[in-house]
N, C-alpha and C positions, 0 to 999 in steps of 0.2 A: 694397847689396852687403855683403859679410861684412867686409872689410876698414875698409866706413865705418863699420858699426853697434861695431868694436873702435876708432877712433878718439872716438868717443864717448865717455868710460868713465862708467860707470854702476854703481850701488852698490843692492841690496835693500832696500829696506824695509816692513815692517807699517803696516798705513792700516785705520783703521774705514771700512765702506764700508753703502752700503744692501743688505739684505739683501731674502728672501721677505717677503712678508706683513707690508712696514713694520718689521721688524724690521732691526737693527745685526748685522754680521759682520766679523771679519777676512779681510785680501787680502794676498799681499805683491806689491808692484809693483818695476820697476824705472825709475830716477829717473835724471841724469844728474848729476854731482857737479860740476860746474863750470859755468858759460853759455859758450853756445858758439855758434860763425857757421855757417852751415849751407850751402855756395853750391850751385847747382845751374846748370847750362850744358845746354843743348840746341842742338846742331846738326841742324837741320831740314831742311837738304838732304838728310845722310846718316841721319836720323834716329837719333841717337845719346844720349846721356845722362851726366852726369860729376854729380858729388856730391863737395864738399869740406869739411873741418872746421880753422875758425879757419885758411883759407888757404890750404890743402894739400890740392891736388889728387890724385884717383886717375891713374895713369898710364895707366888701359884705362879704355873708357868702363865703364861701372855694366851699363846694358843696352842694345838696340835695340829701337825703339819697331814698334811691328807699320806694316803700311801701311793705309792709308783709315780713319783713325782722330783724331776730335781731341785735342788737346792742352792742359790748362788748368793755370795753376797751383793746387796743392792742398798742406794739411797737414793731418796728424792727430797731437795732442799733448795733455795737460794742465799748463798752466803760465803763463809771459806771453813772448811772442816776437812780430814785425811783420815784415811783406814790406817788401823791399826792391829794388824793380824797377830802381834807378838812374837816372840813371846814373855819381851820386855812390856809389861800394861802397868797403867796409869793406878787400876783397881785392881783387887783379884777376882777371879772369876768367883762363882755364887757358891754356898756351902751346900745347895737340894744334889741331892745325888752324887753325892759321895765329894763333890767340892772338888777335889784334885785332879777326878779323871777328866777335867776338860782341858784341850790342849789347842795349839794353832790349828788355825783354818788351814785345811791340806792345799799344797800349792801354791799356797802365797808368801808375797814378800817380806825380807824379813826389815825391813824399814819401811818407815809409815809413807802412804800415798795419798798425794794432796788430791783432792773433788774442789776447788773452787769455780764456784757456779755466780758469775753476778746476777742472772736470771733464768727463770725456768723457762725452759723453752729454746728453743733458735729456730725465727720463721724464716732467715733464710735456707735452712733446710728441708722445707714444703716445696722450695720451687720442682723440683722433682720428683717427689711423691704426693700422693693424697688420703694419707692413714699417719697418725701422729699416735703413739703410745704415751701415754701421761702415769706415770708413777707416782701417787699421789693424792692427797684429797681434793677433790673437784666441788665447789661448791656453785649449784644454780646457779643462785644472786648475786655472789660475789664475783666468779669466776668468769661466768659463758654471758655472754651479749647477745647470741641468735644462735641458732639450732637451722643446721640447712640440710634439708632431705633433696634427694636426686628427683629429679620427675618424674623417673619411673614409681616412684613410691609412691607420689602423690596420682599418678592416671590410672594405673591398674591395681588391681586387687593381687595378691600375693599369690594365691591361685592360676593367676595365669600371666605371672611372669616366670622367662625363662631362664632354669640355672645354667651358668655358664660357670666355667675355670680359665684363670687367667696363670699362663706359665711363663716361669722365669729361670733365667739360669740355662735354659737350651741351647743359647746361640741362634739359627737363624729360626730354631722352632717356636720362640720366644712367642708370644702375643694371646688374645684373648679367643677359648674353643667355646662350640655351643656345642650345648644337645642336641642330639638331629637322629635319635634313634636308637636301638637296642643291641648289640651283638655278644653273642654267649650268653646270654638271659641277662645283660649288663649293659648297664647306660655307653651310648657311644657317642662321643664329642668328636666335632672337626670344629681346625680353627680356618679363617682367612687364607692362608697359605695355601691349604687342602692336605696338611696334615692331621693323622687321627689319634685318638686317645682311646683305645678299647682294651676288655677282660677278656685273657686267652684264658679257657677253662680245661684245657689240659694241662698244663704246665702252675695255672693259680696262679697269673700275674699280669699285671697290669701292663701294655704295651702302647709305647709314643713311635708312630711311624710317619716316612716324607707324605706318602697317598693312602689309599684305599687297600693294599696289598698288603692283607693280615697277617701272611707268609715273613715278612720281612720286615723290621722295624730297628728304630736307634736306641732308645731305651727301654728299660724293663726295670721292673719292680717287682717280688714275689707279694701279695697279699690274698688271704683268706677271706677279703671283703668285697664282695659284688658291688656293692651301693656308692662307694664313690672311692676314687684312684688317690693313691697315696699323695700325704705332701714330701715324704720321707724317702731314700732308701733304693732310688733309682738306682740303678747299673748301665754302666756302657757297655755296647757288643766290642768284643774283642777287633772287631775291624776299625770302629771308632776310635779305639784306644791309639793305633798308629800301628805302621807296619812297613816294613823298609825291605827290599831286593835282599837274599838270602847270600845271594854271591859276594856281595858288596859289602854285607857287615862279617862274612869269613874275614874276608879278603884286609880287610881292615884290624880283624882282630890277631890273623898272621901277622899284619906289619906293625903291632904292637908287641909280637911277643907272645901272645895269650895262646896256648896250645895244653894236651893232654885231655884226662878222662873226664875228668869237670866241665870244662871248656866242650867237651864231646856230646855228654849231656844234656849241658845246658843249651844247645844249638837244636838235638832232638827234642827237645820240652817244648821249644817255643816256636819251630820251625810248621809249616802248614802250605799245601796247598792251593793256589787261590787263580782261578782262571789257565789253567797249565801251568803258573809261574810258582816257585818257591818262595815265600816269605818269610821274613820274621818278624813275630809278633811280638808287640809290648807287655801285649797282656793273654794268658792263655788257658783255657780252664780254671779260671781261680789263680793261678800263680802269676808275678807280676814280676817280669826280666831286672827290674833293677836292685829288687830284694834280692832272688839267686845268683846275682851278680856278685854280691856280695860273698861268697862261697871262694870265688876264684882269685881272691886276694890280690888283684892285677892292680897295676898304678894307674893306669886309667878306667874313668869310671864308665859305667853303660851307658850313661848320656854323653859321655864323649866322645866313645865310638859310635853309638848312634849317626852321633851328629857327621864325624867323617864318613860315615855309607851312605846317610843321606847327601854328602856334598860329592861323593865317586857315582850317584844314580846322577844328578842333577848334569853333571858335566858329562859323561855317556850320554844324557838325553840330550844335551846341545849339539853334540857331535856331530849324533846320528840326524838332528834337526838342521844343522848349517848353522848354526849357533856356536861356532867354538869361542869365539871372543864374548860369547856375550854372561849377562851376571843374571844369578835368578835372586828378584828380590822378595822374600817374604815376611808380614806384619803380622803379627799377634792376630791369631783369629782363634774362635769370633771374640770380635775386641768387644769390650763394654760399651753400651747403647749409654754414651756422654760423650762432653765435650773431650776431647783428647786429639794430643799432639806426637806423631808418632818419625823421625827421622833415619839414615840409613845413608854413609856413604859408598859411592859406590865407583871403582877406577877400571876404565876400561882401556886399554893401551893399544898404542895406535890408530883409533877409531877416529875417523871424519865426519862420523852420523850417528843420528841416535834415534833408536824405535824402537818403542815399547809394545810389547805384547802380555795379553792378561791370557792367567789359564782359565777353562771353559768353567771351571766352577768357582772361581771365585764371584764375590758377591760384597754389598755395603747393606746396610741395615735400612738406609734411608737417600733420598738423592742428592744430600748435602755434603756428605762426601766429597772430598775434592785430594786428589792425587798434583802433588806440585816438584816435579824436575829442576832442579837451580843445578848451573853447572858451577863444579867446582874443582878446586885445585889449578884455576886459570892463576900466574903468579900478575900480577898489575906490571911489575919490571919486565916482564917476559911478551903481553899484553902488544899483538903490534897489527900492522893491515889484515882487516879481516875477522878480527876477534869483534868478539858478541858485546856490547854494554850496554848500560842504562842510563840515560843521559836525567838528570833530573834539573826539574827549573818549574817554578813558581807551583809546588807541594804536589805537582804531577809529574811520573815516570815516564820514560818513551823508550823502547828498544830502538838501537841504532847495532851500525857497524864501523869500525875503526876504517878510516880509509888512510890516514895518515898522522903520522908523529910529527909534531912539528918542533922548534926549540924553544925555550923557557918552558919546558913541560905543558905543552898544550897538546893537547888532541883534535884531530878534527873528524867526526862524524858525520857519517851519513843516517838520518832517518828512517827508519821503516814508512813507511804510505799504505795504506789500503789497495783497492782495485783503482788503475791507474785511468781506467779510462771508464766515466759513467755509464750505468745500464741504461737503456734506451727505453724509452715508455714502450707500451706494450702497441707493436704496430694497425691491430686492429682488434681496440679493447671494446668491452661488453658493453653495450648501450643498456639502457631499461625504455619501457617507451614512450619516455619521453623525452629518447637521445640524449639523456645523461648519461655520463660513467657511471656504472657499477663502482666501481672502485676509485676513491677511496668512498671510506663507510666514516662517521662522526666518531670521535676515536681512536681513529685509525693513526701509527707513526708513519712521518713524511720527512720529507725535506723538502722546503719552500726558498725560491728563490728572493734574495733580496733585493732590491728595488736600486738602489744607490749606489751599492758595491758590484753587483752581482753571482755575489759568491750564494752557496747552499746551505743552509741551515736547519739544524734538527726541529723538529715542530710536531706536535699531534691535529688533529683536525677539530676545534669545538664546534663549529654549524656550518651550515650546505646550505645556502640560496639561490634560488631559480632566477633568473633576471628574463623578460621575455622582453621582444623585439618586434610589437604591432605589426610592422611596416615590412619585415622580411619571415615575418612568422617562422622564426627562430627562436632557440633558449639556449640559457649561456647557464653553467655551475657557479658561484664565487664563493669560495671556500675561505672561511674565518680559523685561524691558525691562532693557535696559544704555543707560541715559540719557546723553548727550553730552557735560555736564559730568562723568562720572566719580561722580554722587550715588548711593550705594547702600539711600538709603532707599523705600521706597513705588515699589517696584519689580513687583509684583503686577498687573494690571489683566482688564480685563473685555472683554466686543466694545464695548460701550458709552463706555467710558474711551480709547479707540484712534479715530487717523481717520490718512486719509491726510494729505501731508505739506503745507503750506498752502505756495503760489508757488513755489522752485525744490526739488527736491528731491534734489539737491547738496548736502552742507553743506558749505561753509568755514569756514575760521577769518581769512583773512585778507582785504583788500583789502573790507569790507561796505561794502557805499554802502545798505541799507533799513535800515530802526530793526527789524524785524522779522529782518534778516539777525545781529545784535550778540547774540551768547548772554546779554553780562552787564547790558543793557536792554530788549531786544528785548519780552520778553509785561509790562513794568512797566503799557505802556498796553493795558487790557484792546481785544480787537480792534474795530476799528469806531468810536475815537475818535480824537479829534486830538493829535498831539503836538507841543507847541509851547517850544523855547525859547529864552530869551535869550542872548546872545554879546556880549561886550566886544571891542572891538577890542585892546585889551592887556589880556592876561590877566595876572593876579594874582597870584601862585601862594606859601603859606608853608609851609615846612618848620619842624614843633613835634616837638620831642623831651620826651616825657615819662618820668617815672621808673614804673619796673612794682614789682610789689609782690613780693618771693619770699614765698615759703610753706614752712618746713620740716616733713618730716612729722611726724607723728604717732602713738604708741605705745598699745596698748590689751591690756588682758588678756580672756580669753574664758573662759566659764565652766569649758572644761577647765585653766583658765591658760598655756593658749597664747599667745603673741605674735601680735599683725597689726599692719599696719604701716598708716594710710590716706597717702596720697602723691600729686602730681599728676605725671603723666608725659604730656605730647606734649599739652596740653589736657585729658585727662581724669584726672578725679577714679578713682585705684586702688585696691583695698583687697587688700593682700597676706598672707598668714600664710606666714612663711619657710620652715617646717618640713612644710607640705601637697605635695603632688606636683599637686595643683590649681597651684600657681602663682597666679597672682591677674586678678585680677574688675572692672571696669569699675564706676564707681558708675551707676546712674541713678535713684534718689532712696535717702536715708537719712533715718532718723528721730535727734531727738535728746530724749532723757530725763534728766530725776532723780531721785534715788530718796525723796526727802522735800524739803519748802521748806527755803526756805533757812535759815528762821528760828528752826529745831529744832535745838539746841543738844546733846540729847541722842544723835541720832544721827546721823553722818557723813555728809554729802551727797556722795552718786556719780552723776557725769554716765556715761549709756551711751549707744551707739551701737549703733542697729540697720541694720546693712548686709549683701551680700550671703554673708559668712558666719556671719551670724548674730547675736545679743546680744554685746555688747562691752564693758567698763567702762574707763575712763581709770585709770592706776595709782594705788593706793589704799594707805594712809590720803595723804590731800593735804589740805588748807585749800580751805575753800570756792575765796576768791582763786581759787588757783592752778587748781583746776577751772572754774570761768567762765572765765578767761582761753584752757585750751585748747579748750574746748568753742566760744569764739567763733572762734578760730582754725581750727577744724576747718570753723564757721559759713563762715566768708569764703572758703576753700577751696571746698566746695561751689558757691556764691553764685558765682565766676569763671570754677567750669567748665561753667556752667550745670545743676546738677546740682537737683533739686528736695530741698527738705529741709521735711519735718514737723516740728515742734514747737510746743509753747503761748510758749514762750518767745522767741520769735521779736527781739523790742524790746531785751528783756533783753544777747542775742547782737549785736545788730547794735550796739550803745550799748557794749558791752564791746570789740569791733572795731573802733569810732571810735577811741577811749580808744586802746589799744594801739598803732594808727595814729603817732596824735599823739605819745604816747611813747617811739616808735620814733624818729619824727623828731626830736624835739626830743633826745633823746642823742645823733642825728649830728651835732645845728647843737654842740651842747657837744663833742663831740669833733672839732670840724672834720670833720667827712666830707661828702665832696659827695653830696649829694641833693637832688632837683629834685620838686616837686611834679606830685601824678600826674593823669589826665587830669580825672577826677572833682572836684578842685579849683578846676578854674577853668569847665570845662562842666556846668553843669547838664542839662542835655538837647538832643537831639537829636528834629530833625522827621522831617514824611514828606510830601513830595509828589508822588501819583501823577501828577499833570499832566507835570512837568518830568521826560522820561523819561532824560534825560542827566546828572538833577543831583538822585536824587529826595533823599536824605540832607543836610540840612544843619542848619548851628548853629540853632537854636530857641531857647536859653538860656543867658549865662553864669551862673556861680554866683557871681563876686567881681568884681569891675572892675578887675580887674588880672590880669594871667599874661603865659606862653609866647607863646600865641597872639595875643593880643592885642598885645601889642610887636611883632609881626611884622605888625598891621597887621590881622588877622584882625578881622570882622563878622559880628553876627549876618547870619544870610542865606548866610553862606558856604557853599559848595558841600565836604560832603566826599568826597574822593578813595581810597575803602577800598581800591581795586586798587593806586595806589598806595603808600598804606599798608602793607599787606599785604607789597608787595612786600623793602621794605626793613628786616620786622620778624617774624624767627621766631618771638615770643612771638606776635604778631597770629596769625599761620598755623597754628599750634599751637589758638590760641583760635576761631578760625573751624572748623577741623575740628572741635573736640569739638562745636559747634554744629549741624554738617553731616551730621555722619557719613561724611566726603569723607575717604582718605590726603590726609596733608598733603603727601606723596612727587608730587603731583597738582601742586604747584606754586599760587602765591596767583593767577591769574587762574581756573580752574578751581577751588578755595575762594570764592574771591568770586559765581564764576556760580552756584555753589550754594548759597548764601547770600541770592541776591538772587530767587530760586524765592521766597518766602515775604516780603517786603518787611514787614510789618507783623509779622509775628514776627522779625525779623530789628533791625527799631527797640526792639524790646521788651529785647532782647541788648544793643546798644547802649547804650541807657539802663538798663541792669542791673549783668551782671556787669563792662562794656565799663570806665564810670563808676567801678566800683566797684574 
């Protein structure tokens, strides 16, 4: 009422609140400036209403409640506040109408119940519905930002659009019916499914059936209203309700004990007929078996025996099926249309195999459903040749099989593979005419063969060009591939270099159980071999921080004497001239020159640089020294980004590179600077084993008996982890791209998979510029 909401007093203020599109807005709300008791009195005879603040009652009721209406307590607020039903109160209730006869709210508790609400509202409980009930004052300007109507409001006139009913609660009846016509002088809906919603006019009730047969249906509702089907008040047919073998829940209630004239009764009450066979129903004329169950005062209860006749039909039906070992499994149905998690162990004894069979009516709500078999109760100690696991290695899984135990608790696995030997292109495929393949289409998933290695890779097809041939009046396809790790080299291919896609052709990225599924080892083992490898039961694992090497650039004059700069930027070796509107140029080999031996005293020795702008010379006059120095330096640049460099002088540069190395560090151990030796220090090389498709990279040689790695425990033989590596080192990811030719923006598991396209050029980098 007016007079309660001015005993309140309340005061304006500015609140940040959620705005459109995740964004922040201002509100101003109003607040109440003190705590305060709130009492409310309903007289339910006269239906009446009173509202009091801190004690002080209205002297007229508030309102009058309508008639045939229920009554519940309700708040709508943001703040902290508790009901307080009594009938211990704060105030006493009001002296209008007799004062005393008011008493506790029927059914409630007798200590008070906290309502803290920090906000009205919760939009993450929209993500599933699209109707919000607001309790509450709503205010235009204050409250609402936009007002969104559906399009059907805004394109037709209300005239001729159609009513529909959306039902809920049915199980698989669930979903949205239309009107689609009349039956019994009464509106008739069907939904999607092709079930119906009609008024049977002999009986005066509204009927939900699977189809069109008026005769039979699932639910019922009695209502005296043609005009539209209850929300209210449905009924199940007693068949719906459940109903078990008649013999089977005796048979059950004998071997409990349950016998006599009650027991005799209650078998004829609920027992029925149903296709020749005897049943018993849960539910029967109105009476419902677990209520008269209660008559026979038995220790177990009707859903217990229930449950045993349904587990003596279940195993009779195996029987009779050749299913004596096998287990029936059943889920809550119909389950709720959400996300849910539903499990179930289940031990089958003796069994060597396992094969599921669904019965002919079950059903899922939607095709996201996913039914998942994990076997269990395998003990790990017991675990020997033969048994099933999951090998894991760098955040993908791979099903394998035990082929052997070995000692120090290793295991040694064998891998699952795909189809072992490739499908063959299709021997006389579709031309179009103009003697191209029909197939593939732009779009389309492939696998393209790689150039270098010659191994297969996942790929889709981005364009199809013709190439014609004047001279033999022929035409050739050359299909442009966007390969799945993101590699943008040797992207070109031929009909010959394409085949369709080998075992699923889906790709994922996550959840791989084949070695053939795994981008970042999947083609290591060429197709058609075995992949086998070994597993520790406690894995190993060290973490070596090595120090990188920077590189500062590099200044050069050109024969106009212009300035270039060469530099390493993101992995690759740059060569920039400031003052060109070129911008600058990617190395991919440079040559390096002198302009006389060293040994000629006469004329001044200049190192040049032939790159992609051109002849270059290092600035001049300089002492021999100080030219070798940058010329190695420029050397070891190259050399890291993988860059190819010509020269005679090749020993010269790489010996002036050590040198400089060395003396770089040793003026940080004299100045105290922390620097740590780099990886090339203490690794002399790295191997390659195409066998071990999970581990092919490992240590092959140290170069000192002592380091990083090895204080951490680290062995030759060790497995290295370049994913992740990679991961935790943007100098790595950087160096992997210039190697690739992959954005490093791509992320180091995607650099890695392109990377490992080429395994043996890939070792070569490693033991290179990696080292170096």
């Amino acid at each position: 009422s007016r007079s309660f909401r001015t005993w309140l007093k309340a005061k304006e203020i500015t609140a940040t609140v959620p705005g459109l599109y995740g964004r922040l807005t201002q509100a101003t709300e109003r607040v109440v400036e003190d705590n305060a008791t709130v009492g409310v009195a309903v007289d339910l005879d006269r239906s009446l209403v009173w509202f009091s603040c801190d004690g002080t009652w209205e002297e007229e009721p508030s309102f009058k409640l309508p008639g045939g209406i229920s009554v519940y307590p309700a708040v709508s607020f943001k703040g902290r506040a508790a009901f307080n039903f009594g009938p211990q109160l704060k105030y006493s209730p009001p002296a209008v109408g007799g004062g005393g006869d008011f008493k506790k709210w029927p059914g409630s508790t007798v200590s008070a119940v906290r309502m803290d609400c920090p906000h009205l509202g919760n939009e993450e409980k929209l993500s599933c519905y699209k109707e919000v009930q607001i309790h509450g004052e709503v205010h235009l300007k204050r409250n609402v930002q936009r007002l969104v109507a559906a399009s059907k409001y805004r394109d037709r006139p209300k005239n001729q659009r159609s009513l529909g009913l959306r039902m809920s609660g049915a199980g698989t009846l669930d979903g949205a019916y239309r009107r689609v016509g009349a039956h019994g002088d009464a509106p008739l809906y069907r939904g999607g499914s092709g079930a119906s919603i009609w008024f049977d006019p002999e009986a005066s009730a509204w009927r939900i059936g699977d189809g069109e047969d008026f005769k039979s249906w699932r639910f019922s509702a009695p209502s005296a209203d043609r005009r539209h089907p209850p929300r209210r008040g449905w009924e199940v047919p007693d068949d719906d309700a459940g109903m078990v073998d008649a013999a089977a829940f005796e048979a059950e209630m004998s071997a409990c004990g349950i016998s006599g004239e009650k027991a005799s009764k209650l078998l004829e009450t609920f027992t029925h007929t149903k296709n020749h066979q005897k049943m018993i129903y849960r539910k029967r004329n109105g009476k419902v078996i677990s209520e008269e169950w209660l008559q026979l005062e038995a220790s177990e209860s009707a859903a217990e025996v229930w449950a045993k006749a349904l587990k003596r039909v279940q195993e009779n039906f195996q029987r009779q099926a050749g299913f004596s070992n096998g287990k029936v499994v059943e889920s809550e149905h119909p389950y709720p249309a959400s996300w849910a998690n539903w499990r179930k162990e289940v031990a089958l004894e003796k069994a060597s195999s396992l094969t599921v069979h669904f019965a002919s009516n079950s059903g899922t709500y939607d095709f996201k459903t996913a039914l998942r078999v994990s076997a269990g109760g395998l003990q790990r100690v017991g675990a020997g040749p033969g048994a099933r696991v999951e090998v894991a290695a760098s955040g993908h899984n791979v099903w394998g099989t035990v082929v052997e135990r070995g000692a120090n608790d290793s295991w040694k696995v064998k891998l699952d593979r795909k189809a072992t030997t490739p499908e063959a292109q299709e021997e006389d495929p579709e031309l179009d005419e103009c003697g191209i393949h029909r197939w593939p289409e732009i779009g389309d998933a492939v696998e393209g063969q790689y150039t270098t290695s010659g191994r297969w890779f996942k790929a889709t097809i981005a364009d199809i060009s013709v190439e014609i041939d004047w001279y033999t009046a022929t035409r050739k396809a050359v299909y442009t591939l966007d390969w799945y790790d993101k590699d943008t080299r040797d992207r070109e291919k031929t009909w010959d270099q394409i085949r369709r896609p080998q075992g699923a052709s889906v790709f994922s990225e996550s959840n791989h159980k084949y070695l053939d599924d795994v981008p970042l080892f999947g083609t290591i083992c060429p197709i058609g071999t075995e992949a086998v490898v070994t597993c520790m039961d406690s894995v190993e694992t060290a973490i070596v921080t090595y120090a990188s090497t920077p590189h500062e650039s590099v200044t050069f004059i050109d024969e106009q004497d212009d300035k270039s700069v060469l530099t390493v930027k993101g992995g690759k070796l740059m060569w920039e001239v400031p003052d060109d509107s070129r911008g600058e140029l990617p190395c991919s080999s440079i040559e390096i020159q002198r302009s006389s031996p060293a040994d000629d005293e006469d004329e001044p020795v200049v190192f040049q640089i032939d790159g992609p702008w051109g002849l270059a010379k290092l600035k001049d006059p300089a002492p021999y020294p100080e030219q070798l120095a940058t010329a190695a330096r420029v050397y070891s640049m190259a050399v890291l980004c993988g860059v190819s460099v010509a020269t005679e002088f090749a020993e010269e540069l790489a010996k002036e590179s050590d040198r400089l190395a060395a003396e770089k560090k040793k003026t940080a151990e004299e100045e105290a600077l922390p620097v740590g030796p780099k990886l090339g220090d203490e690794v002399a090389s790295f191997g390659l084993d195409l066998s071990s498709a999970l581990a092919p990279i490992f240590v092959e040689r140290f170069a000192s008996s002592s380091g990083p790695a090895q204080e951490e425990g680290v062995k030759v033989g060790w497995f290295l982890d370049l994913q992740a590596s990679a991961s935790g080192c943007p100098a790595l990811q950087t160096l992997l791209a210039s190697w690739t030719g992959v954005d490093v923006s791509v992320g180091s598991a995607k650099l890695v998979e392109a990377a490992f396209r080429d395994p043996e050029d890939l070792l070569k980098k490693l033991n290179g510029p990696l080292l170096a």
